[in-house]
C-alpha positions in Angstrom: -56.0 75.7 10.1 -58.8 73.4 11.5 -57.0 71.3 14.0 -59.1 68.3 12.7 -57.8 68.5 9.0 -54.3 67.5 8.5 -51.6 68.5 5.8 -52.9 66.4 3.5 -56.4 68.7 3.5 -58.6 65.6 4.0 -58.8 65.4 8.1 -58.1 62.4 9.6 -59.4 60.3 7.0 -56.4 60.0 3.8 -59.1 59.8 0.9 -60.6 62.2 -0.7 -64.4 63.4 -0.3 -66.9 61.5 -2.5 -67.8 63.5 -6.1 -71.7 64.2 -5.5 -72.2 65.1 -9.2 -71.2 62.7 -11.4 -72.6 63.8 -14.4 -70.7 64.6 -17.7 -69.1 68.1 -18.0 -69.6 70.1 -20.9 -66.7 70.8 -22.2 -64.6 67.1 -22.9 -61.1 67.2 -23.5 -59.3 63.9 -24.8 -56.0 62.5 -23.7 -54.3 63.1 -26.9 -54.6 66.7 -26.1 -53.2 66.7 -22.5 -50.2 65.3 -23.5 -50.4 68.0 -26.8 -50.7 70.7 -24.7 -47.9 69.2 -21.9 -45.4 68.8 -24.5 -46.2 72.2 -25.8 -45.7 73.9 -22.5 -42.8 72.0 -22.0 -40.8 73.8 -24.8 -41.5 76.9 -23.1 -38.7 79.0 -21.9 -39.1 78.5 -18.2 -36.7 81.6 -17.4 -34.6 84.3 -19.7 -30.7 84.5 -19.4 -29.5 88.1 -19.0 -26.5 88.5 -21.9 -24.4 90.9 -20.9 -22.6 93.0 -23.7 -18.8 94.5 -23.4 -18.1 97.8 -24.8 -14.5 98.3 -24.5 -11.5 96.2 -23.5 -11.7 98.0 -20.0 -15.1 96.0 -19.2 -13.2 92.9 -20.2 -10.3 93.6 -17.8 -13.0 93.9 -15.2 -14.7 90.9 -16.7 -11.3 88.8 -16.5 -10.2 90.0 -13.4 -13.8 89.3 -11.5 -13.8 86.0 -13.3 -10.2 84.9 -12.3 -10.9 86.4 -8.6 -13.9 83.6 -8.3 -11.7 80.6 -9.7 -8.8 81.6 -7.5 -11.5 81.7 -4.3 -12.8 78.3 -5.3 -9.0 76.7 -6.1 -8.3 78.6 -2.4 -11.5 77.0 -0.9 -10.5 73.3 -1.7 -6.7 72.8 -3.9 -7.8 69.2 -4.3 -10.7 69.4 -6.4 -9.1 68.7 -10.1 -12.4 70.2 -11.3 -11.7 73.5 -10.3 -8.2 73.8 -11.8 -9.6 72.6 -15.3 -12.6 74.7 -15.6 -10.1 77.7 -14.5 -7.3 76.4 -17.4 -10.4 75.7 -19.7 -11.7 79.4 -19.5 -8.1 80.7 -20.0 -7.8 78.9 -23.3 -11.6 80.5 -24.3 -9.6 83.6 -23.9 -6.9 82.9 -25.8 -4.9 83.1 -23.1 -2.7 80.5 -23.5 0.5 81.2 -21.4 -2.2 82.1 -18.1 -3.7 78.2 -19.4 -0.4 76.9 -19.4 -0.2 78.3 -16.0 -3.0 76.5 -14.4 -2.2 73.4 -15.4 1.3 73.4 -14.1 -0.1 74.7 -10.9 -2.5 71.6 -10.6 0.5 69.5 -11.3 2.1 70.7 -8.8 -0.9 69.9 -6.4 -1.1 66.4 -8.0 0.8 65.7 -10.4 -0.5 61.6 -10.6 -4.1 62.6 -11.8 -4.4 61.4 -15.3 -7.3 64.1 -16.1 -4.8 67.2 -15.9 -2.1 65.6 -18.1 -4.7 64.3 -20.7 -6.7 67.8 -20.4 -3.4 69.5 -20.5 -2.1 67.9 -23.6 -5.5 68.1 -25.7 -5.5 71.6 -25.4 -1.8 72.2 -26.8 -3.4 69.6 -29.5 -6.6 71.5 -30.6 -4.7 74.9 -30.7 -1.5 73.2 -32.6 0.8 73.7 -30.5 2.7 70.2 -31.2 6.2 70.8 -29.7 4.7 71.4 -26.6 2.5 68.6 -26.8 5.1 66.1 -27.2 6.7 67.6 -24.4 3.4 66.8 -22.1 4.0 63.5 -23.5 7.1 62.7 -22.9 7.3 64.3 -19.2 3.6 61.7 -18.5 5.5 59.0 -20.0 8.4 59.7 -17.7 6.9 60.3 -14.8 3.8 57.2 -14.9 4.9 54.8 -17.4 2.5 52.7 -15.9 -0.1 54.4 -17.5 -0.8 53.2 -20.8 -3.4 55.9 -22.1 -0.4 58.5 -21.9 1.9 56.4 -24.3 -1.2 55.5 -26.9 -1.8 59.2 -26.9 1.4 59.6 -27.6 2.2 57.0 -30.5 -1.0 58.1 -32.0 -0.4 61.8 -32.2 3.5 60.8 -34.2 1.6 58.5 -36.1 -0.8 61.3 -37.2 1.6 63.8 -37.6 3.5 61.1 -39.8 6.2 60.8 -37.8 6.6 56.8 -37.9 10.4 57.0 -36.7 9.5 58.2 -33.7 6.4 56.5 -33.1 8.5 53.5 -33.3 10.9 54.8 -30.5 8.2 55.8 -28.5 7.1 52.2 -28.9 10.4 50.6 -28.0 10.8 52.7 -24.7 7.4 51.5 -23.9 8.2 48.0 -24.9 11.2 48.3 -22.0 8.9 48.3 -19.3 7.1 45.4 -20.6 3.6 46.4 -20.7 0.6 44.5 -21.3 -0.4 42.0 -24.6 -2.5 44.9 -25.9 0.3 47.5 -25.9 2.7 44.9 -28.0 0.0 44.1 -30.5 -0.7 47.9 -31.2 3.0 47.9 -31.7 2.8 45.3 -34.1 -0.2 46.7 -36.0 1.5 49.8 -36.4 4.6 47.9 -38.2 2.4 46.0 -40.5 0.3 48.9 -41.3 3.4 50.1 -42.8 4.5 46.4 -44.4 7.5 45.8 -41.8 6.9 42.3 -41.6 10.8 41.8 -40.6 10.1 43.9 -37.9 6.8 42.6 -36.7 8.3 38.9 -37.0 10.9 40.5 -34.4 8.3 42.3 -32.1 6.7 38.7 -32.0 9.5 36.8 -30.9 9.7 39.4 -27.7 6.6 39.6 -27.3 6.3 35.4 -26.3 9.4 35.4 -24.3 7.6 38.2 -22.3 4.5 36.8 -22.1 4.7 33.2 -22.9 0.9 32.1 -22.9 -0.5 30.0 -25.3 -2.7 32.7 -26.9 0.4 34.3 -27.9 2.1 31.5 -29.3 -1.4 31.1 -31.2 -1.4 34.8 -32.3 2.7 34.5 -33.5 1.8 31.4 -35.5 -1.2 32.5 -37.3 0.5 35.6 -38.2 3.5 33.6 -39.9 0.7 31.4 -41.5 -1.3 34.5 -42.9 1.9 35.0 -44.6 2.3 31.4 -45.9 5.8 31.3 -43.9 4.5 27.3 -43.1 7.7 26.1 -41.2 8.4 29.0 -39.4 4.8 28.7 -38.2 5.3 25.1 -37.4 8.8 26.0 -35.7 6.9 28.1 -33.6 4.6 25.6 -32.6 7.0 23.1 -31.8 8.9 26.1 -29.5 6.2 27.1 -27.5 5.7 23.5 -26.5 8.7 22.7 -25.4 8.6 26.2 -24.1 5.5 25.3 -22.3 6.4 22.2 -20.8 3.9 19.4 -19.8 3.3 20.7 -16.4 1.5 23.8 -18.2 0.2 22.4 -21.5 -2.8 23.9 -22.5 -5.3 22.1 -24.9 -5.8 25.3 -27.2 -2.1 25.5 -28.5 -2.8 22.0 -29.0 -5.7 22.0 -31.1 -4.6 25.3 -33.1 -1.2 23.0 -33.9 -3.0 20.1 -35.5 -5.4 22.0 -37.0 -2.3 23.8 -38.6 -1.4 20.2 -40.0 -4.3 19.0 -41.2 -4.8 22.1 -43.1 -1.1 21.7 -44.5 -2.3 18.1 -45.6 -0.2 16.7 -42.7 -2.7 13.9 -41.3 0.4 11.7 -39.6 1.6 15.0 -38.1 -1.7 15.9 -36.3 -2.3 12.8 -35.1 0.9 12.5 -33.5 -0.1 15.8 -31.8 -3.5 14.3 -30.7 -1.6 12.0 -28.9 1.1 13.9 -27.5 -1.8 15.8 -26.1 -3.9 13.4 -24.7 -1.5 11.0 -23.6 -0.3 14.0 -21.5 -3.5 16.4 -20.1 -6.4 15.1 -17.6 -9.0 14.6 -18.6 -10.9 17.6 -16.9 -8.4 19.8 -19.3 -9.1 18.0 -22.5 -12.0 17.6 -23.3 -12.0 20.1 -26.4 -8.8 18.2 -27.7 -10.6 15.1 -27.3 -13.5 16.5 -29.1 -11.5 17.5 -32.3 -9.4 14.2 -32.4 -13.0 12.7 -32.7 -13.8 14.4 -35.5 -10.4 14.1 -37.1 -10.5 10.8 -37.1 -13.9 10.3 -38.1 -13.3 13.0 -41.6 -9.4 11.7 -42.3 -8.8 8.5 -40.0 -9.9 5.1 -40.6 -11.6 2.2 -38.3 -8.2 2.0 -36.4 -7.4 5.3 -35.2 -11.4 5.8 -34.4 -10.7 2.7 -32.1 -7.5 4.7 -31.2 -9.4 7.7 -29.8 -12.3 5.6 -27.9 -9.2 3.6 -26.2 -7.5 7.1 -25.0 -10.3 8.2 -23.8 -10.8 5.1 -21.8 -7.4 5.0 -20.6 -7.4 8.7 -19.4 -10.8 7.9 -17.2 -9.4 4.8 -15.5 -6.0 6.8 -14.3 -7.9 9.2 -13.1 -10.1 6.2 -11.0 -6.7 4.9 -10.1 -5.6 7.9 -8.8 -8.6 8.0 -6.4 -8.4 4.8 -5.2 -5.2 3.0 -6.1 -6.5 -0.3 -4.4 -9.9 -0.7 -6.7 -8.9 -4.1 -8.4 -11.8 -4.2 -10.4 -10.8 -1.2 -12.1 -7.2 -2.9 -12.8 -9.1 -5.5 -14.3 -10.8 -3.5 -16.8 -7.8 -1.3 -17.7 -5.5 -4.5 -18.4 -8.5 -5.7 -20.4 -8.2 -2.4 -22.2 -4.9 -2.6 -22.9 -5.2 -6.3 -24.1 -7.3 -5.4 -27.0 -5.5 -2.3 -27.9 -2.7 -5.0 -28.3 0.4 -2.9 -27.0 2.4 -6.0 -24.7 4.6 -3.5 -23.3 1.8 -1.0 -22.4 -0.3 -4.5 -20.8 2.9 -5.3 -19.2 3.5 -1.9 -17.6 0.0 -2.1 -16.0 0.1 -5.5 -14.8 2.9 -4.4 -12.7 1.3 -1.4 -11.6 -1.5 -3.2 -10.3 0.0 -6.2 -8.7 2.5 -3.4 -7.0 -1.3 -2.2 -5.0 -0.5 -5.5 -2.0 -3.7 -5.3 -0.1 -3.2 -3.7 3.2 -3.8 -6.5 5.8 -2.7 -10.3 5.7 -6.2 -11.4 5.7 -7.7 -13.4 3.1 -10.6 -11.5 1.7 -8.8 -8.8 1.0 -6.5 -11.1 -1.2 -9.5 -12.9 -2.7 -9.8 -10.3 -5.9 -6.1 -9.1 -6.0 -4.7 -12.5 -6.6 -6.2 -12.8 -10.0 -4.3 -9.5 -11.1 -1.3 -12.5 -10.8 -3.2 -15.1 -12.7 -4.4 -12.7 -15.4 -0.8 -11.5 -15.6 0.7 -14.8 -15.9 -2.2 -16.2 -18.0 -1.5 -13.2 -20.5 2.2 -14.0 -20.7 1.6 -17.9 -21.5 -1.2 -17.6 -24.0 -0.3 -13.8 -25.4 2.9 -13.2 -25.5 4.4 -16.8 -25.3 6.8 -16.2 -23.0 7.6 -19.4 -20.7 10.3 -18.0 -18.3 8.0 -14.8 -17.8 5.5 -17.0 -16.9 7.6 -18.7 -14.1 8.8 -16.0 -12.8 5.6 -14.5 -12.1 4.6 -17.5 -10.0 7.1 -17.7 -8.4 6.6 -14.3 -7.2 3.0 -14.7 -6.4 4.0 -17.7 -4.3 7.1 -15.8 -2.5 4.3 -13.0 -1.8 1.2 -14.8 -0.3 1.4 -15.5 3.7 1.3 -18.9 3.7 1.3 -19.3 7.1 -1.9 -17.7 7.8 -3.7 -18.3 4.6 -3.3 -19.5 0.9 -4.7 -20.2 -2.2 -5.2 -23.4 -4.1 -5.6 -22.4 -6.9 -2.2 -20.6 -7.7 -0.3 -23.5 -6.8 -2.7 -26.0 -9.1 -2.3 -23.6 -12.0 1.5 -23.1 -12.0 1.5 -27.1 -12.0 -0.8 -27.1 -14.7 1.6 -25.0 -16.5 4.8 -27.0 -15.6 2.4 -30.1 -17.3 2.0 -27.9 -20.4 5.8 -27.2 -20.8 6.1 -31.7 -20.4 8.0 -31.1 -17.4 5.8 -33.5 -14.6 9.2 -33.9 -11.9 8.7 -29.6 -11.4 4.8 -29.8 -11.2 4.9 -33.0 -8.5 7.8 -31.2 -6.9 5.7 -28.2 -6.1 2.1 -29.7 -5.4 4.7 -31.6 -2.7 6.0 -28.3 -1.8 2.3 -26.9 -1.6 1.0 -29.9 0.5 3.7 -29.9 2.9 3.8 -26.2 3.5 0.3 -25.0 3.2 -2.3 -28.4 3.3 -5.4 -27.8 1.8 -8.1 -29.9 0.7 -8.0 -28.3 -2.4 -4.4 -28.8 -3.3 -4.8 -32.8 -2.3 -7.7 -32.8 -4.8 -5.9 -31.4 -7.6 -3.0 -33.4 -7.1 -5.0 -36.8 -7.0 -6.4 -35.8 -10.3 -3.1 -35.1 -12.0 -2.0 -38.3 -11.1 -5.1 -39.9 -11.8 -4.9 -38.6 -15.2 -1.4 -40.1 -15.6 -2.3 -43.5 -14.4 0.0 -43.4 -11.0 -2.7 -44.8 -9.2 0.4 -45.6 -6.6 1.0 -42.2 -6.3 -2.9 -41.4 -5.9 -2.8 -44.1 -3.1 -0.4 -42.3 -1.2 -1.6 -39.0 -1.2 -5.2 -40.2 -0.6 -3.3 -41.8 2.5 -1.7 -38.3 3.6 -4.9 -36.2 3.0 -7.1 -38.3 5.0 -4.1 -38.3 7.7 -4.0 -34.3 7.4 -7.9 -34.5 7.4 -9.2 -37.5 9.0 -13.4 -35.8 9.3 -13.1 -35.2 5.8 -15.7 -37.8 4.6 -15.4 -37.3 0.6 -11.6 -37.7 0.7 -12.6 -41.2 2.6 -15.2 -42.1 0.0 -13.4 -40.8 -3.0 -10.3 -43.3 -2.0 -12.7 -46.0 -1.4 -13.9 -45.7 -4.6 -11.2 -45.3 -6.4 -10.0 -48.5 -5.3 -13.3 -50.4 -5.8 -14.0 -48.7 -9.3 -10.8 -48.3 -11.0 -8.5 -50.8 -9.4 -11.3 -53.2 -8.6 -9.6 -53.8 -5.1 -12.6 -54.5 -2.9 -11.5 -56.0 0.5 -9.3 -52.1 0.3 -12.0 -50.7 -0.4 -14.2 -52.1 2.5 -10.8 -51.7 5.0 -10.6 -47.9 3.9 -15.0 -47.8 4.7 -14.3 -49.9 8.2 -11.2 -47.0 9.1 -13.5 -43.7 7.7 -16.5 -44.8 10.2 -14.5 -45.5 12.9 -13.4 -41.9 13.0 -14.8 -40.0 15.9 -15.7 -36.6 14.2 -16.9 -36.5 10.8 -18.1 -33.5 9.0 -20.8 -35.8 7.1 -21.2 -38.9 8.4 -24.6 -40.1 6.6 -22.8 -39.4 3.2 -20.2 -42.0 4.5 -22.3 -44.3 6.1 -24.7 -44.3 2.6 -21.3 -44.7 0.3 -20.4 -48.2 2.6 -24.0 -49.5 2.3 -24.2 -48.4 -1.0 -21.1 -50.4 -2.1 -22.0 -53.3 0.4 -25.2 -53.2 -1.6 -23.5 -53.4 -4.9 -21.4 -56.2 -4.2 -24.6 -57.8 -2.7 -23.3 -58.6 1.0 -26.7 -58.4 2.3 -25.8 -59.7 6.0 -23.1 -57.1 5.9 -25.1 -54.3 5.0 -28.0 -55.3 7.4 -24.9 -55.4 10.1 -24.3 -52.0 8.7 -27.7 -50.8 9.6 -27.7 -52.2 13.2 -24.4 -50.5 13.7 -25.5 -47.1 12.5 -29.0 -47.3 14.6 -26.6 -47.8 17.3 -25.3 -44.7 16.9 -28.2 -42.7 15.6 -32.1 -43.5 15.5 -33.1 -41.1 12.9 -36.3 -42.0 11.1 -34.3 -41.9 8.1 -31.9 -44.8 8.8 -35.0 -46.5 9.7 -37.1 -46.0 6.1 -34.0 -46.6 4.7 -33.4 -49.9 6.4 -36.7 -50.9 5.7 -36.7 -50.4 2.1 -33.5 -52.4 2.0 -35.2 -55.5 3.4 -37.8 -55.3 0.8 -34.7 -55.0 -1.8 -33.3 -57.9 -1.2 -34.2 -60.7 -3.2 -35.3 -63.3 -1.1 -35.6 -67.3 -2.3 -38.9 -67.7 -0.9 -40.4 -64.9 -2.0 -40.9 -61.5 -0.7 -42.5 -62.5 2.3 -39.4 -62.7 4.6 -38.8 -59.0 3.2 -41.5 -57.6 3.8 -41.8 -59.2 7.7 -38.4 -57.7 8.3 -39.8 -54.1 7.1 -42.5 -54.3 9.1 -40.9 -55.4 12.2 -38.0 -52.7 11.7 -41.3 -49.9 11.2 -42.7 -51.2 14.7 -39.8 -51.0 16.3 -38.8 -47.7 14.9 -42.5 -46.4 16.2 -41.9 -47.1 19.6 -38.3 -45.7 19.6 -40.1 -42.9 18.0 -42.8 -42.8 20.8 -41.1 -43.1 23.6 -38.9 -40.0 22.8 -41.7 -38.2 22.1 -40.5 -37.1 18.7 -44.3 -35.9 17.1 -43.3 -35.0 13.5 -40.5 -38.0 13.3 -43.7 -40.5 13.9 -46.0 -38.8 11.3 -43.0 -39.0 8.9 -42.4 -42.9 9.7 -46.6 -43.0 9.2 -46.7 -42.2 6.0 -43.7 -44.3 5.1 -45.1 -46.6 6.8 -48.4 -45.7 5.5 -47.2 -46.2 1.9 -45.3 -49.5 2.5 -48.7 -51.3 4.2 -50.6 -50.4 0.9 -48.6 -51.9 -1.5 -47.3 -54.9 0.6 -49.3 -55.0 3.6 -53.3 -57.2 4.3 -56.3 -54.8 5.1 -55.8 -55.3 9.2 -51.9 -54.1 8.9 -53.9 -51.4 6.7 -56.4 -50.9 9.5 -53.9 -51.2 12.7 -51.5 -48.0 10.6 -54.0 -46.1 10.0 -55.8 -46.2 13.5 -52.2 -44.9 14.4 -52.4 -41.4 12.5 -52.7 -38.6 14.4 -55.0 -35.4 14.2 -53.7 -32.0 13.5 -55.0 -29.4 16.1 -54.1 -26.2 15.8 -53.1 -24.7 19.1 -51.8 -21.1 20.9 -48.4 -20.8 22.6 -47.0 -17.8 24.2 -44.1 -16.5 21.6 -40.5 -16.5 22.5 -40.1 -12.9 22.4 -42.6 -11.9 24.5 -42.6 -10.3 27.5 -44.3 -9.9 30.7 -46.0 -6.3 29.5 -46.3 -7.4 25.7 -47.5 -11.0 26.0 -47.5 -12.2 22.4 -49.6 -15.7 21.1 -49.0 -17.5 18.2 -50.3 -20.0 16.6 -49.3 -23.6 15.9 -49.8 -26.9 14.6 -49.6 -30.2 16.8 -50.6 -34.0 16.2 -52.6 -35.9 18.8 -52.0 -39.4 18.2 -54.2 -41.8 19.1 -52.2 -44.3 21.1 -51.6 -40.9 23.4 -55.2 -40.2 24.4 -55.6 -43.9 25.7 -52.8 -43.7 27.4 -53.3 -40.0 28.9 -57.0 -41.4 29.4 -55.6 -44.6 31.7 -52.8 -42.2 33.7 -56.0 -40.1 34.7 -57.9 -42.8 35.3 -55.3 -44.8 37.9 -54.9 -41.0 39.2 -58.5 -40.7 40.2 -58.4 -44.1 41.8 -55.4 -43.1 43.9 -57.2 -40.4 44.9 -60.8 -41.7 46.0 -58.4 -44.5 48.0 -56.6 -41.9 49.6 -59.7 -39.9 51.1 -60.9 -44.0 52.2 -58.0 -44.0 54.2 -58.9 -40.0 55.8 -62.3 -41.3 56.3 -61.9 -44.6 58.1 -59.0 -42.9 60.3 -61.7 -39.9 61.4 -63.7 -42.5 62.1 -61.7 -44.8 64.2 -60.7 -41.6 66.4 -64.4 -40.4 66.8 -65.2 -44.0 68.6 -62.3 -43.6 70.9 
């Protein structure tokens, strides 16, 4: 071979040489006739078999014996192949040789006598040549020795059963039945029996057959069986066996639904719903869904607008246990299942879940983890008043909720306020003082004072307001709007004004207040209402004493312009503008840039309306420009130097000033290099 062609005949290059004549041959052939001719050829003996022809019985001895010498080499080559030993057993039987068949077989049961293939092999071929007796010995010697197998014994029933043997099938049933077997084996049991009308019997089979194998299929299968036959209360006892058979810990949905489904086909509606319930007061959710499904649809073909209802609240009330379950301490989902319950209007079943949920304390003492589990308590109690009418429920559950909360470290107002509100409902005012008194002196709170002034208030013990005005401003001196609430309680409802001005004179005395200008507006307000203008302007001086706020100042000067005057408003308006002069130069010398503009324009706005066109002029000569500058920013930094931008006023009244500081500066200057002249000089003439 040409060392440069490989094995494929085409050298080193795998295609094959270009066709150089590409024209038409003359003889075409079409494809139909390449596959005609292929499948032609294909039917072609390939290869003839010799037959070889026996003349006497002394060929077939030498025939046999040759034949039997190769299947004992091949069973002496390897015992263990099974396929040996039946093609040996099978060619005895072609020869009629029945006994030598026989032979084999037990031979390769010896060797293994737990293959299947021999016994089932074995057995057919006492079958196909009649030989029954021997057959059902096979049988019985299988079942005996591998009961386990089940092919062996549905061999063997079927061969009685075909031979019409029933009595025996059936005993060959019932010593299979003693080893228990699978569903499948007691069902063709119980075929069998009703194939020849032994219901009795069948009935009996059943009942072993679910105390063997107790799932709910088979109760299913029993019941249907009894209904088939229009046995209706058996059917139903066996329903109501297999669940208390069953147990709620392994309820299934299925035997469920086949049970009401049972009822409503006997006309039974009461009965299946009573089994919709059982059911789905009982499963989770994740395991009822089809039992939820069918009670729908119950409900919606035989139920009316309150068991539809019915169903929507179970399904509700499965999906929030299962939340609960997750996370026992979710409040909001207590609120929402109580609401449930509410409207489903069960009190016991509210009641039970109230408890549950005010049993979840939250874990730490620390108030916001109180704040939403405290109205599980009001709800609760709130329910028992309105809903249920029961007063002593009621109290107890305060009472509880009081015992519970850690007073010491926190508490809540509004527990305490609505069990008094209660104790008012029920006309008993002694228990409701007795326990705001209780509340204030163990837990003070703003709050609690508030709500107890009103009570009284609204009973007219304005005696009893007094004093507890006097011990919350005692408990909470800084606490302006207790001051001014008391003040004007007394000037307003009592009319008792010089108490009124003594409570004002003791609230601004206080050293730390949480909002002083509120108090300070409520005394000059009432000062001003009782028209003590010296007072009020006293007022004024005594608060500028203590704060110059541009505020106090506007204020104070719209006060003077209040007040009317006998001579006009002239002496007002004097006042005003002396108090805005003097409030710009406070404001100046402080250097307090947007103050001033804000005193301007009040200012501004008081010279136009009161003011002559040179107080006009001299105001506005004292508005400032805005100039927009650049400052570094506070975050900035030495490597990222950051400018922003900024507004500032330039007042007038500045610039004259900076301009005369920079002028005396210059002049100290050029007199100090006077004085270094004239002494250079002096020590040149020297």
């Amino acid at each position: 071979m040409d060392p440069k062609q490989t094995t494929t005949g085409f050298g080193k290059n795998p295609r094959p040489p270009k066709v150089k004549n590409k024209s038409a041959a003359p003889v075409q052939i079409t494809a139909e006739q390449i596959l005609r001719e292929a499948h032609d050829r294909r039917l072609e003996p390939t290869h003839s078999i010799p037959q070889q022809k026996i003349a006497d019985l002394e060929e077939l001895g030498e025939f046999r014996q040759r034949k039997r010498k190769e299947f004992e080499d091949n069973i002496r080559k390897n015992r263990l192949n099974i396929s040996n030993w039946i093609k040996y057993a099978n060619w005895e039987e072609s020869q009629m040789e029945f006994q030598r068949a026989r032979s084999v077989f037990e031979r390769a049961l010896d060797v293994e006598w737990r293959n299947n293939a021999i016994w089932l092999r074995y057995v057919d071929m006492e079958l196909k040549n009649k030989n029954v007796s021997h057959a059902r010995n096979l049988l019985d010697r299988a079942t005996t020795l591998l009961p386990r197998v089940d092919q062996f014994w549905y061999k063997y029933t079927y061969m009685e059963e075909t031979l019409g043997e029933v009595p025996k099938a059936r005993n060959v049933f019932e010593r299979w039945m003693k080893w228990e077997p699978g569903e499948n084996a007691w069902m063709a049991y119980i075929k069998m029996e009703l194939r020849y009308d032994e219901k009795q019997r069948a009935r009996a089979i059943y009942e072993r057959f679910v105390s063997i194998h107790p799932e709910p299929a088979n109760w299913i299968k029993w019941a249907r069986f009894e209904e088939e036959h229009n046995n209706m209360n058996k059917c139903r006892e066996i329903y109501t066996a297999a669940l208390e058979f069953i147990g709620d810990e392994k309820l299934d949905q299925k035997l469920l639904v086949a049970f009401a489904k049972f009822e409503i086909k006997a006309k039974e509606y009461e009965r299946a719903r009573v089994i919709f319930k059982y059911g789905l007061d009982r499963l989770p959710k994740s395991k009822s869904q089809s039992l939820y499904n069918q009670y729908t649809n119950f409900e919606k073909q035989y139920g009316n607008k309150a068991g539809i209802e019915d169903v929507v609240i179970g399904k509700r009330r499965v999906q929030y246990e299962q939340e609960i379950d997750e996370n026992p301490k979710n409040y909001d989902i207590w609120f929402d299942y109580a609401k449930l319950e509410e409207s489903a209007g069960e009190p016991e079943r509210v009641r039970e879940v109230y408890e549950r949920a005010i049993a979840q304390i939250p874990p730490a003492e620390e108030k916001r983890f109180w704040r939403r589990y405290i109205y599980l308590w009001i709800n609760y109690a709130l329910y028992e008043e309105l809903e249920n009418k029961d007063i002593e429920r009621t109290r107890e559950i305060y009472e509880q909720c009081i015992q519970l909360i850690p007073h010491k470290k926190f508490t809540f107002a509004k527990i305490w306020l609505l069990f008094a509100q209660f104790e008012i409902r029920q006309m008993d005012v002694s228990k409701a003082r007795k326990l705001l008194g209780r509340a204030i002196g163990q837990c003070p709170k703003n709050k609690l004072f508030k709500g107890y002034i009103d009570l009284e208030f609204q009973l007219r013990e304005f005696d009893r307001c007094r004093t507890i005005y006097t011990k919350w401003v005692e408990y909470d001196s800084s606490n302006c709007s207790a001051w001014i609430q008391f003040a004007e309680m007394e000037k307003n409802v009592l009319d008792e004004v010089e108490r009124c001005r003594a409570i004002f004179e003791l609230a601004v005395a206080q050293e730390n207040l949480n909002i002083p200008e509120l108090l300070w507006k409520a005394y000059i307000d009432f000062e001003i209402g009782e028209e003590e203008y010296e007072k009020t302007r006293d007022l004024y001086y005594r608060l500028l004493e203590r704060t110059e706020h541009v505020k106090v100042y506007i204020s104070f000067a719209q006060f003077e312009l209040s007040i009317p005057y006998e001579g006009g408003n002239a002496e007002g308006v004097r006042r005003a503008r002396k108090i805005f002069e003097e409030a710009y130069k406070k404001m100046k010398e402080k250097e307090l840039k947007e103050e001033r503009v804000l005193l301007l324009e009040a200012w501004k706005d008081f010279e136009e309306n009161y003011g002559t066109e040179e107080t006009k002029e001299i105001v506005t000569k004292k508005m400032p420009k805005v100039v927009k500058k650049r400052r570094r920013a506070a975050d900035s930094t030495e490597d990222n130097v950051i400018w922003e931008e900024y507004f500032d006023y330039i007042f007038p009244d500045d610039e004259v000033q900076n301009r005369s500081l920079k002028f005396l500066q210059m002049a100290q200057a050029w007199q100090a290099k006077q004085k270094e002249k004239s002494s250079t000089s002096e020590n040149n003439e020297e």
